[in-house]
N, C-alpha and C positions, 0 to 999 in steps of 0.2 A: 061550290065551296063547301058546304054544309056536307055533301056528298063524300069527298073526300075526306074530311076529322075525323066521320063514321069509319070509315074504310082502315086508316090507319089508329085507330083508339086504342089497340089491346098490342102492337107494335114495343111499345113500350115497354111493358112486361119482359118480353122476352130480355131484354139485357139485362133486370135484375139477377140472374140464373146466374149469369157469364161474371159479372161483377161481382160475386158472392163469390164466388171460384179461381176469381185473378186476386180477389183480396184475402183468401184461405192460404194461394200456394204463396202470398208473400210476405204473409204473418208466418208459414212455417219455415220460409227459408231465412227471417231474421232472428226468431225466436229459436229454432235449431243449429244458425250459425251462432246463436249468442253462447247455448249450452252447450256446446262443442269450443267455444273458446275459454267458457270456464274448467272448465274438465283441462283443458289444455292448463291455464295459468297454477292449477291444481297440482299438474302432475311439475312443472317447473318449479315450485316452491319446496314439495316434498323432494325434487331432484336437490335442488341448492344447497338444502338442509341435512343431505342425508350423504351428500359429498364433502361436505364440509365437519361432518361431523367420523365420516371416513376416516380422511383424513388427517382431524386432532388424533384418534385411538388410533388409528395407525403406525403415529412414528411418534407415539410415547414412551413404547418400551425401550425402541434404539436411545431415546435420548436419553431417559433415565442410565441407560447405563452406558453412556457417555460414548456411544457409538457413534455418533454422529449424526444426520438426518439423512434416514433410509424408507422407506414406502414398503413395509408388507404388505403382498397382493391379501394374502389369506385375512388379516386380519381388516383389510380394508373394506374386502367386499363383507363379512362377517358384520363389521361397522353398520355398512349402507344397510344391507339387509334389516338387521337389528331400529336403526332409523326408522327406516319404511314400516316397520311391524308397528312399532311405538304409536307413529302417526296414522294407522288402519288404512295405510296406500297400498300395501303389499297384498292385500287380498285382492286387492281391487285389477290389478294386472292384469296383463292378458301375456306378457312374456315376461319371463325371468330379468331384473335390473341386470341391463348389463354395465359392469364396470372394468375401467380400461386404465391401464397406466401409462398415459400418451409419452410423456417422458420425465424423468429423475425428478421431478417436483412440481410435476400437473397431472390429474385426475383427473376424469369424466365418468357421470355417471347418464346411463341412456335408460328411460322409462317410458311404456308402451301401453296405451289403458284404453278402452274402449267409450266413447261418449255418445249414451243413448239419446235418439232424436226423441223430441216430443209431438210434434204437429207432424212429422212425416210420414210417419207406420201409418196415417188414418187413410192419406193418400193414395189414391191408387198407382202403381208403378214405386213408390216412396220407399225409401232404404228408413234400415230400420235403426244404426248409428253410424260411426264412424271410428275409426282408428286413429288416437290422437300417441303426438311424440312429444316429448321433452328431454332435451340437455341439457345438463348444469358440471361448468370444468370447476377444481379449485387447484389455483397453483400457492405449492407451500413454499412459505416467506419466514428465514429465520431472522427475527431481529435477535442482536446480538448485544445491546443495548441495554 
């Protein structure tokens, strides 16, 4: 008995290595999912904001002069753009906001930004971020009221 404790004594050791290494890749896959989802909720809010604000300068001149409610593309996208610069989103891109006039009185606006991993690069094999999206529509509602 005494024979064999000796024999297996240093046994032990060896899975501290492995255990350090299963709890490395999944602190970096929580804490890399967490900052890829913020990046994400980032680029959704700056989307919402910046379709929505589109959208007001948009269709202020037709109304003003009593055109009725119409969507200029040029001034729409000119809007989001302007948005985006405001709130320091637009640098941050990785492609151009794309903005879409899905129909007569709904907008979408698509943003594409890149969210760097933190725990992954250290990794061997480990990517180094990820390509996040965000949509945000606004459809315009005349009250008449």
């Amino acid at each position: 008995m005494a024979e064999r404790a000796h024999r297996d004594r240093g046994s032990v050791l060896l899975l501290f290595p492995a255990a350090f290494l299963i709890v490395l890749v999944l602190g970096s896959i929580a804490i890399d999912a967490g900052v890829a989802f913020m990046r994400q909720r980032e680029l959704a809010t700056a989307a919402s904001a910046a379709v929505n604000d589109g959208v007001a300068l948009a269709t202020a001149d037709a109304l003003e002069r009593g055109d009725g409610v119409r969507i200029d593309h040029a001034r729409l996208e000119a809007a989001v753009v302007a948005s985006l610069d405001r709130r320091g989103v637009l640098a941050t891109l990785t492609a151009p906001p794309q903005v879409r006039i899905v129909d007569s009185d709904l907008v979408e606006v698509t943003l594409v930004a890149r969210a760097d991993y933190v725990i992954a690069p250290a990794l061997p094999g480990g990517r180094d971020g990820i390509d996040v999206r965000a949509t945000a529509t606004a459809r315009l509602v005349v009250d008449d009221g």
